[in-house]
C-alpha positions as CSV (number, residue, x, y, z in Angstrom):
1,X,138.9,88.3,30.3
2,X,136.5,88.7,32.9
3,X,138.0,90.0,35.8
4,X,139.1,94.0,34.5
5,X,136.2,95.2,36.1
6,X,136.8,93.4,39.9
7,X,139.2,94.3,42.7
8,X,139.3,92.8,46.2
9,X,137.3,95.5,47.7
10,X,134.7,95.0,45.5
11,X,134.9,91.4,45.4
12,X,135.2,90.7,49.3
13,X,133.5,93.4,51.2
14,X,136.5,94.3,53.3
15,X,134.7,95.1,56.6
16,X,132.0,92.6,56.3
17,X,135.1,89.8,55.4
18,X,137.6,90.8,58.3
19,X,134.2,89.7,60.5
20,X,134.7,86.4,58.7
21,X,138.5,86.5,59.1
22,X,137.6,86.7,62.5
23,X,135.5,83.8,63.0
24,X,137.5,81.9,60.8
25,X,140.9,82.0,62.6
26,X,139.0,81.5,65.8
27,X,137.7,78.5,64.9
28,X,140.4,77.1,62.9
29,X,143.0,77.7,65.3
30,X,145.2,80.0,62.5
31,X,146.0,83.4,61.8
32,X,144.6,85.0,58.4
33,X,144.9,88.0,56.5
34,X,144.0,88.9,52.7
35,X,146.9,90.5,50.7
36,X,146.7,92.0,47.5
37,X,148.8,90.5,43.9
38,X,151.7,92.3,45.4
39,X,151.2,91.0,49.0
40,X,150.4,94.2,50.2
41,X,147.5,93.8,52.9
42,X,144.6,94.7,52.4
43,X,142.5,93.5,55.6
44,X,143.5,93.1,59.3
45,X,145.6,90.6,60.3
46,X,142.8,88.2,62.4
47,X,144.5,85.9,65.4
48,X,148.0,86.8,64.5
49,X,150.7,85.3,66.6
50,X,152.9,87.2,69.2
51,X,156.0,85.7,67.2
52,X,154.5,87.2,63.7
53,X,153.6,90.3,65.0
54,X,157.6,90.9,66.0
55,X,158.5,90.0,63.1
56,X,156.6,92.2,61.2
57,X,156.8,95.2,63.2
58,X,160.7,94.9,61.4
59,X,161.3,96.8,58.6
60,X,163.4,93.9,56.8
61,X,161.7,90.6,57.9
62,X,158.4,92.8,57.1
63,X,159.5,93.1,53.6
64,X,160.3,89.3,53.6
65,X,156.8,88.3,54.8
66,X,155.3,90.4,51.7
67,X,157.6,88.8,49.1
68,X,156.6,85.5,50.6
69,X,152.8,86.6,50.4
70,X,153.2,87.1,47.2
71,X,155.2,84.5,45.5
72,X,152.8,81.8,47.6
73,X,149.7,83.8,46.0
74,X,151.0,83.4,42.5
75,X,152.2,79.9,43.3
76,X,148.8,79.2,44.2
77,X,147.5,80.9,40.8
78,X,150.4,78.4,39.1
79,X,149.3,75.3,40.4
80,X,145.4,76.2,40.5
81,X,145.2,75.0,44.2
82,X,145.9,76.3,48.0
83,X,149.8,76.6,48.0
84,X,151.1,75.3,51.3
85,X,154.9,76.6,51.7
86,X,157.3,77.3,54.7
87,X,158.3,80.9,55.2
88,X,161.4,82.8,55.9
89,X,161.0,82.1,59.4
90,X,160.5,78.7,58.6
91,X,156.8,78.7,59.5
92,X,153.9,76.8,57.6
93,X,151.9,79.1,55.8
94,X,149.2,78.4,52.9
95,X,147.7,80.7,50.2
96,X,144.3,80.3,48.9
97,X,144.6,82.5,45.3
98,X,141.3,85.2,44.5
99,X,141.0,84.6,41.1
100,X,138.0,86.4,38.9
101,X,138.2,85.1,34.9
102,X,141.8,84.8,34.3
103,X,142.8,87.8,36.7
104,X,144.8,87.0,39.6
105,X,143.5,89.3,42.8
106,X,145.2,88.5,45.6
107,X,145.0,85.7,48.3
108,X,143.6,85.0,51.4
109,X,147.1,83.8,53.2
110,X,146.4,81.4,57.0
111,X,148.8,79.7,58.8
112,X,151.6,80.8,61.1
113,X,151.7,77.1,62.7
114,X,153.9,74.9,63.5
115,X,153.9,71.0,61.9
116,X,153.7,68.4,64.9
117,X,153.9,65.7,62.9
118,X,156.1,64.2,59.7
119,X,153.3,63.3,57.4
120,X,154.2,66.4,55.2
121,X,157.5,65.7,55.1
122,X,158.7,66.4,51.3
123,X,155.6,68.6,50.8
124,X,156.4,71.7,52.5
125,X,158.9,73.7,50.8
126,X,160.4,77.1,51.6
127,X,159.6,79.9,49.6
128,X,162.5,81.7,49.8
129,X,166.2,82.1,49.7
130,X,166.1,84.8,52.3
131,X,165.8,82.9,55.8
132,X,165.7,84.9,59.1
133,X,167.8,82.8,61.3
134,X,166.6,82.4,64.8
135,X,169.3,81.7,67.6
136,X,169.2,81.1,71.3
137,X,171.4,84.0,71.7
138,X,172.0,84.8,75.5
139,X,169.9,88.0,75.2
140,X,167.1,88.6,76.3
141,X,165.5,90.0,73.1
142,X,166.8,86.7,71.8
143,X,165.1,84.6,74.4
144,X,161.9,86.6,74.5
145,X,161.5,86.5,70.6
146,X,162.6,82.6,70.9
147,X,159.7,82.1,73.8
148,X,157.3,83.4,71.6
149,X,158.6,81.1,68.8
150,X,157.8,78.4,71.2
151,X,154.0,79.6,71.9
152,X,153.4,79.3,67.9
153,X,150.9,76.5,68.0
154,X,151.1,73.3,66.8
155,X,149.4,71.5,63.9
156,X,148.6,68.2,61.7
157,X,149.4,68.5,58.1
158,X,146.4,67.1,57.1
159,X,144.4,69.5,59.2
160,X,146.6,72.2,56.9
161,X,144.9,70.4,54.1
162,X,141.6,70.7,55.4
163,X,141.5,74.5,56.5
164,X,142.9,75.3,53.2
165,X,139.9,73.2,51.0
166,X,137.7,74.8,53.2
167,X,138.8,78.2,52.6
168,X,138.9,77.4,49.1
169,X,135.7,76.9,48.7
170,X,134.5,80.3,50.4
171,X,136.6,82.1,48.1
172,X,135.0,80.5,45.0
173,X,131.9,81.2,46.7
174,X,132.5,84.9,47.7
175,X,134.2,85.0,44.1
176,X,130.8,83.6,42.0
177,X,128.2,85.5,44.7
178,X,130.5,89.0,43.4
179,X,130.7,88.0,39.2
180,X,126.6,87.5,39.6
181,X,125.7,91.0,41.7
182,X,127.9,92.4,39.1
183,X,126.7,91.2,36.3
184,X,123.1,91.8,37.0
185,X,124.3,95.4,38.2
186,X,125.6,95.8,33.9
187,X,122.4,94.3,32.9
188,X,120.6,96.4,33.9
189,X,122.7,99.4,33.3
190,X,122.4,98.2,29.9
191,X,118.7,97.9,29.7
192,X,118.4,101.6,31.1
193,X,121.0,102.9,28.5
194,X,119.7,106.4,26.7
195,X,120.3,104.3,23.4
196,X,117.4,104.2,21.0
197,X,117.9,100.0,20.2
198,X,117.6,99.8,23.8
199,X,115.1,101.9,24.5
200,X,113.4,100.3,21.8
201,X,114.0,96.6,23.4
202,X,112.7,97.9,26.8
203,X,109.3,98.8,24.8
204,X,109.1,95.7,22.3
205,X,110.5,92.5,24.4
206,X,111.9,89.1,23.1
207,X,108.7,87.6,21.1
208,X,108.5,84.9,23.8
209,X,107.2,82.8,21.0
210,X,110.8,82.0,20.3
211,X,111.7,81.0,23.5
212,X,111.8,78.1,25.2
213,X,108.2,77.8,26.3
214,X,107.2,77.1,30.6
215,X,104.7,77.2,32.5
216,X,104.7,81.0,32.7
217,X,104.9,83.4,30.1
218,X,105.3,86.1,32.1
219,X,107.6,84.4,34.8
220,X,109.7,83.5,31.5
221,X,110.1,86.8,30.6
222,X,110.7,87.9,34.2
223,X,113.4,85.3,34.5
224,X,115.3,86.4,31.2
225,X,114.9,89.8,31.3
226,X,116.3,90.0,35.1
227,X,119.1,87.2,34.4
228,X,123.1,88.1,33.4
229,X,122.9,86.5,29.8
230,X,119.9,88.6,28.4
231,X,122.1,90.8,26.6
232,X,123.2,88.0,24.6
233,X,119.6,86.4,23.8
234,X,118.8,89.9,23.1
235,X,121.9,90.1,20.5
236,X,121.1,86.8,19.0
237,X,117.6,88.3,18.5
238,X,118.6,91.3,16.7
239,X,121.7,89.6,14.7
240,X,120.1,86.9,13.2
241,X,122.8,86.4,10.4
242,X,125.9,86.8,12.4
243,X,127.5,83.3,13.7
244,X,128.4,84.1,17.1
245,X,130.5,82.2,19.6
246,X,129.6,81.3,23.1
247,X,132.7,83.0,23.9
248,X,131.8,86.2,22.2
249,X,128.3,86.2,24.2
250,X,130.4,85.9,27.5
251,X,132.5,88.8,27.0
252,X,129.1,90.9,26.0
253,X,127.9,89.9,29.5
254,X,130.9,90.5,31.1
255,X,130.8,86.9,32.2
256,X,133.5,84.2,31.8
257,X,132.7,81.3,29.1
258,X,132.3,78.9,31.8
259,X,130.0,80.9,34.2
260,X,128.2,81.9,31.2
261,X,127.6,78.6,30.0
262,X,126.0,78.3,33.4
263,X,123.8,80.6,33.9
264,X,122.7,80.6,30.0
265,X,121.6,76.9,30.6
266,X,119.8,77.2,33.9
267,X,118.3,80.6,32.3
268,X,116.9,78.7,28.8
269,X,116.6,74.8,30.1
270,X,119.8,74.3,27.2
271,X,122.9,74.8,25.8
272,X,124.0,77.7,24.6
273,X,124.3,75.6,21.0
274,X,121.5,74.2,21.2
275,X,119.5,77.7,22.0
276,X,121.2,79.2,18.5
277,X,120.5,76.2,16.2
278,X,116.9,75.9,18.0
279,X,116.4,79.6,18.0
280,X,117.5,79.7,14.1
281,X,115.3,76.8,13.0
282,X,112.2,78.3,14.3
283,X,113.0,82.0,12.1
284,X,113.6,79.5,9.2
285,X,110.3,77.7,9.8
286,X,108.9,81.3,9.3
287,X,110.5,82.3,6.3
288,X,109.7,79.2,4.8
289,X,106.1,80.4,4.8
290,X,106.9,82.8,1.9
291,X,107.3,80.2,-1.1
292,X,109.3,82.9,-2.9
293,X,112.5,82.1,-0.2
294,X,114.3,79.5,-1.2
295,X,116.1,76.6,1.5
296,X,119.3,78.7,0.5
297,X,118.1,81.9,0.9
298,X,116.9,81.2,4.4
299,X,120.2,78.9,5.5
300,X,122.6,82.2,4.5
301,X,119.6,85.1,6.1
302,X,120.8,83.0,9.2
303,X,124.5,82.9,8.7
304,X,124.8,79.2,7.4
305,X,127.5,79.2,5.1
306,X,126.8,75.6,3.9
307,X,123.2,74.4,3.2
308,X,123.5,71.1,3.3
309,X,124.5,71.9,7.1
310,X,121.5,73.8,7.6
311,X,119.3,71.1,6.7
312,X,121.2,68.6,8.8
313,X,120.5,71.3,11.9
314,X,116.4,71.5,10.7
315,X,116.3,68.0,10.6
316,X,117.7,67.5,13.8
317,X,115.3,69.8,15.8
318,X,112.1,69.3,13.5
319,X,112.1,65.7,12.3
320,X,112.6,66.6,8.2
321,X,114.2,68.5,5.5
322,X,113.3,71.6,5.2
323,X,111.8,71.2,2.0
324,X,109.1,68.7,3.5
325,X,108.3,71.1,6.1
326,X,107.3,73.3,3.3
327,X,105.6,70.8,1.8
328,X,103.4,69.8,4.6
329,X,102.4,73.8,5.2
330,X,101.4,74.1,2.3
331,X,99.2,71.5,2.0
């Protein structure tokens, strides 16, 4: 869930991340490219080695460096971290998974280096069974493609380590930047919808009342009305009876359950539990006002299957029973 309406192009920015591929290899003294689930590329190749680019310009090694893209990229997705693996040409490579919701992308692949050390000995696996040998073969495409094996620089393990954390980290980044342009982008969509409960909604906003209260009334209602989870305060509004997960809400706002739970909190000042059960007592408080609705009454209008519940939630958020509360009004 979460991730059906994302692909790489839309999540990276393909001309504006090869830029960053760029600068990134520069700096880091690697080669990087971004392939798709299948490890098909979908960028440039950025500082790509004279070895690598022989390699691939071969139709059968080429195919080999894909299937090692992508088993590395689902590796990476399996173990929920960079994947750091030898290839078939016995070269250290690492993929960094794009991962929106529970949808695998693609990856952002660096490496093409050489170990100079034997710290990482045990850690680096090969990928694959099919290995593309490399001789000293008196020829001279041999020697020449052996030269250039030569050239591939040299590096630490732990430096491995570090590039990929790093890398990591702008992919969540990129990853989380994309889910919140995106999910404002449907809000708003929403809010604009011909639909008469919308258009409604955009003419008779949340009573603000029920909110949590700040400084501003009107930067409140800026702030929720602009944010990703306002569909969902919106459907609590209007669905007062329903019981509704947090989970539910999420996939309203085209949001994962974690980044919604987020958002909603930075958004309202609490959790998404406490918004409901606050947001519930305060309707109950008003229906209590009519002396005709009984504590019953107003626990199931509010989708409390068991009173005694109910009044264990009031309690909680107003200091007494229910019943009390009604007493003291009316006095």
């Amino acid at each position: 869930m979460g991730g059906r309406d994302y692909d790489l192009k839309t999540i990276l920015n393909i001309p504006l991340f090869e830029a960053l591929q760029d600068i990134l290899a520069k700096t880091t003294g690697t080669a990087i490219i971004t392939v798709d689930y299948k490890g098909t590329p979908v960028t440039r190749h950025s500082c790509r080695t004279e070895f690598c680019s022989v390699i691939r310009e071969n139709p059968v090694s080429r195919k080999r460096c894909f299937r090692c893209d992508a088993l590395a990229g689902l590796e990476a997705v399996r173990l929920n971290r960079p994947f750091i693996y030898l290839c078939h040409c016995g070269i250290v490579d690492a993929a960094v998974p794009v991962v929106v919701g529970d949808r695998y992308l693609g990856a952002v692949m660096f490496g093409e280096v050489r170990l100079s050390d034997n710290s990482a000995d045990g850690k680096v696996e090969r990928l694959v069974g099919e290995i593309t040998s490399l001789r000293r073969e008196d020829t001279e495409c041999a020697r020449a493609l052996m030269e250039k094996y030569e050239r591939i620089p040299k590096m630490e393990y732990s430096r491995v380590v570090e590039i990929a954390e790093m890398l990591e980290a702008i992919v969540r980044y990129i990853v989380c930047q994309a889910m919140d342009r995106h999910s404002q982008a449907l809000t708003y969509e929403w809010m604009l919808s011909g639909s008469r409960d919308r258009q409604l909604f955009l003419q008779a906003p949340v009573d603000l009342g029920d909110l949590p209260q700040r400084e501003d009334p009107e930067d409140t209602h800026r702030e929720l009305a602009g944010s990703p989870v306002y569909p969902a305060i919106r459907y609590l509004e209007t669905h007062r009876q329903e019981r509704v997960t947090m989970a539910e809400m999420a996939k309203l706002c085209h949001l994962t359950p974690s980044y919604f739970c987020r958002i909603f909190s930075r958004v309202t000042g609490e959790t998404f539990v406490d918004y409901v059960n606050r947001q519930k007592v305060s309707w109950a408080k008003k229906m209590l006002q009519d002396p005709n609705v009984t504590v019953s009454q107003a626990a199931a209008e509010l989708g409390y299957l068991d009173t005694s519940y109910f009044i264990r939630v009031f309690k909680k958020y107003e200091g007494v029973t229910p019943l009390v509360y009604r007493q003291h009004r009316s006095r």
